[in-house]
N, C-alpha and C positions, 0 to 999 in steps of 0.2 A: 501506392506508397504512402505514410502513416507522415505526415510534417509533424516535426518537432516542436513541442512546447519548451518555452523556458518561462518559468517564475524567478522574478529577482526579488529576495529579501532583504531589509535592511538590516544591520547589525553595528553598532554602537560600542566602538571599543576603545581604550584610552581616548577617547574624547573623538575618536574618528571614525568615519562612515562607511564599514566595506559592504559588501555586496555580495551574497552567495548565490548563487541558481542552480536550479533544478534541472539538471539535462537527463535525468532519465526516462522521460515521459516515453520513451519511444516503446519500452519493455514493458510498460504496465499501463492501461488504457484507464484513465478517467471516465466513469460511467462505464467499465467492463465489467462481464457479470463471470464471476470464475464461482469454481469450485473445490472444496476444501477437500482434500486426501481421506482425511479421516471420518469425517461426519457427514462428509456428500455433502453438503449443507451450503448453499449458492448465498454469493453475497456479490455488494457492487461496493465498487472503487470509487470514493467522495471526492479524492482529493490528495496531497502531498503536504507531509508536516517537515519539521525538523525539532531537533530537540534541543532543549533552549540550551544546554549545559555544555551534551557535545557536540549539538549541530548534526547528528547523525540523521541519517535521511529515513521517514516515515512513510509508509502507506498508510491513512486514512480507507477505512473500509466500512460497512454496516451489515448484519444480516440482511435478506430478503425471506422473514421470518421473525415470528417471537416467542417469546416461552416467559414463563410465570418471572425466571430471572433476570430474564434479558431483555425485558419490552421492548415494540416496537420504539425507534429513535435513538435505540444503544448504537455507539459509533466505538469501533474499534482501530487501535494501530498496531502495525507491526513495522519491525524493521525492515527496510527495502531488499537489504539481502537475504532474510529469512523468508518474505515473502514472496520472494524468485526461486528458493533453494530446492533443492531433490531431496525427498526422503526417500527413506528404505520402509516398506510396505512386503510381507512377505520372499524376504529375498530379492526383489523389484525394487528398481529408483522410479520414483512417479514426480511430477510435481508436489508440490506441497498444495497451491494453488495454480488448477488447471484454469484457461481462459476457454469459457464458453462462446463467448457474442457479448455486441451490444446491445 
């Protein structure tokens, strides 16, 4: 069984201190190496963002790969729910990002 990470962030609002955290780590592994639906294309999981504006919850990702446009050290996010979601793939729900290993 996978223990639960929580990140607490700070956030500064009318003059006061609240605290958001991260309780999804359980569904998306830090340093997991998944694969992308479309491209096959493997990447690992850096980390967890949030956005500054609406607070919505980020996956931080990076290829494990480079190309003329995307050198190595390009770091990508997606939203947490997009990056859980099911697409349609030939009449097929697949993941979007399947999890390979660490």
């Amino acid at each position: 069984m996978r223990e639960t990470n929580f990140v607490i962030v700070a956030k500064r609002t009318n003059s006061r201190l609240s605290l958001l955290s991260f309780s999804y780590m359980e569904d998306i592994i830090i340093g997991g190496i998944y694969k992308h639906y479309r491209r096959g294309g493997e990447y690992k999981v850096i980390g967890f963002a949030r956005h500054s504006e609406t607070l919505e919850e980020l996956v931080v990702y990076k290829p494990l790969y480079d190309t003329p446009e995307f050198p190595e050290g390009t770091l990508w996010v997606r939203p947490r729910e997009m990056f859980l979601e099911d697409v349609e793939v030939d009449g097929e729900m697949v993941k979007r990002f399947q999890y390979l290993g660490e």
